[in-house]
N, C-alpha and C positions, 0 to 999 in steps of 0.2 A: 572576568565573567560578565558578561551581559547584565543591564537593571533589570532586565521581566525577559529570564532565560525562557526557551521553549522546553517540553517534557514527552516523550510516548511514553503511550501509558495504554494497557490494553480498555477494548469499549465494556468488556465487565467490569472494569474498575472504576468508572467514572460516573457521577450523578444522573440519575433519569434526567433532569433539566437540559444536562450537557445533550446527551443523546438524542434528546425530544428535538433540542434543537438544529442537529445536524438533520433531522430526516424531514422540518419543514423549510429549513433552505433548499435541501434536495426536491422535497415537493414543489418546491416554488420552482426549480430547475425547469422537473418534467408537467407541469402543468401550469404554462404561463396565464392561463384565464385567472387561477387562484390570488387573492389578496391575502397580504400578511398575515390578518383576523380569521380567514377561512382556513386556510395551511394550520394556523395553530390551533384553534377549534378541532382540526379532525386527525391532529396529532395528539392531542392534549396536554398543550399551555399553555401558558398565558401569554399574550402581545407582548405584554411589558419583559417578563421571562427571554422570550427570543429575543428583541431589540436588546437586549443585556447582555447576550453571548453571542450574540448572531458574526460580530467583526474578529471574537479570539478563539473561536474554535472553529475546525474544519479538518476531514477526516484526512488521515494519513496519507491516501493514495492523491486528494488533489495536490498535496504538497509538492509529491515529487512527479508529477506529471508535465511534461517537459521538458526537465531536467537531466543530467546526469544521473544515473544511481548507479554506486557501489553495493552489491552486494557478495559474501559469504557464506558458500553452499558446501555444506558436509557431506560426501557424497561416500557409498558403498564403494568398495572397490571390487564391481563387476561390470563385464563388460555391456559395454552399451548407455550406463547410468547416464555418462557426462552429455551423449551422442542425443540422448530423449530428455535434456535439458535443453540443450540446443534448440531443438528441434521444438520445445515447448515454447520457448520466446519467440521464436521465428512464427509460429503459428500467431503472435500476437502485435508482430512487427517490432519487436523489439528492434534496435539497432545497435549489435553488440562491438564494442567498441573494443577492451581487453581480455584476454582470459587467460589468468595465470594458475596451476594448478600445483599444489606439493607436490612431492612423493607420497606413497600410499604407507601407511603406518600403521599396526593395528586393526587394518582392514576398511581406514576408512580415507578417505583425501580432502584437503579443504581446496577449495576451488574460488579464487576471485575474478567477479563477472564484472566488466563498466558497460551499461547500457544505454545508450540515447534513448529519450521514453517520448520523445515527441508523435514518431508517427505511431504510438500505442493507442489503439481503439477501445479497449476497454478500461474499465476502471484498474488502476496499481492492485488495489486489491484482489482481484481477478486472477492478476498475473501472479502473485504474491500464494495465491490455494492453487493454482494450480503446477505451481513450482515445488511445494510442498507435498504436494498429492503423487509426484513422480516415482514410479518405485525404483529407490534408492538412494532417494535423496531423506537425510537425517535431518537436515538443519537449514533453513535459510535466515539469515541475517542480514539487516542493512550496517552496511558498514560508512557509508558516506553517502552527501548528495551536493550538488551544487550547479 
């Protein structure tokens, strides 16, 4: 195992500091006129606080933006589910690379997707609720990235 493993960890679970911090990099993202001091002033924290987290935390979806991602979608077994999954990445450019599907079981199929996220426009997390929001899909999971 790795000396300083990495961890997800849902954003309810983690300290206001951590959080504060991710949304005044992100401010500093969409508002390059803002200084370090200004972004954390109208976020609320301290300078010292962000220069303290600013290099080891950074939300989920930059991670794997880019990348490969594996993921594991629990889907209904009714017709159409898998078709308006598809259909949901392609609306995001996804670039779907594998797609292996069980048999249906119980009424439900696990489906594993490999998707190239490079030419993805919007943020992973985007794609990530609106993969979830699909009717029929139970379950999304990241299963790998690299």
């Amino acid at each position: 195992m790795p000396d300083d493993p990495y961890y997800l960890i849902r954003k309810s679970h983690i300290p206001e500091v951590i959080r504060k911090t991710v949304e005044v990099t992100e401010l500093l993202q969409r508002q390059p006129s803002l200084n370090v001091a200004q972004a954390a002033k109208q976020v609320g924290i301290s300078r010292s606080a962000y220069y303290k987290y600013k290099d080891v935390v950074r939300p989920f979806y930059s991670a794997v933006q880019g990348q490969i991602v594996t993921l594991a979608l629990t889907l209904q077994h009714t017709p159409g589910v898998l078709s308006e999954v598809l259909n949901t990445l392609a609306v995001f450019h996804a670039n779907i690379l594998t797609i292996n599907q069980s048999l249906p079981l119980q009424g439900v199929a696990t489906v594993i997707v490999s998707l190239d996220t490079h030419e993805i426009e919007h943020s992973f997390d985007t794609v990530w609720t609106a993969l979830r929001n699909v009717s029929g899909v139970e379950q999304v999971n990241l299963v790998g990235q690299g």
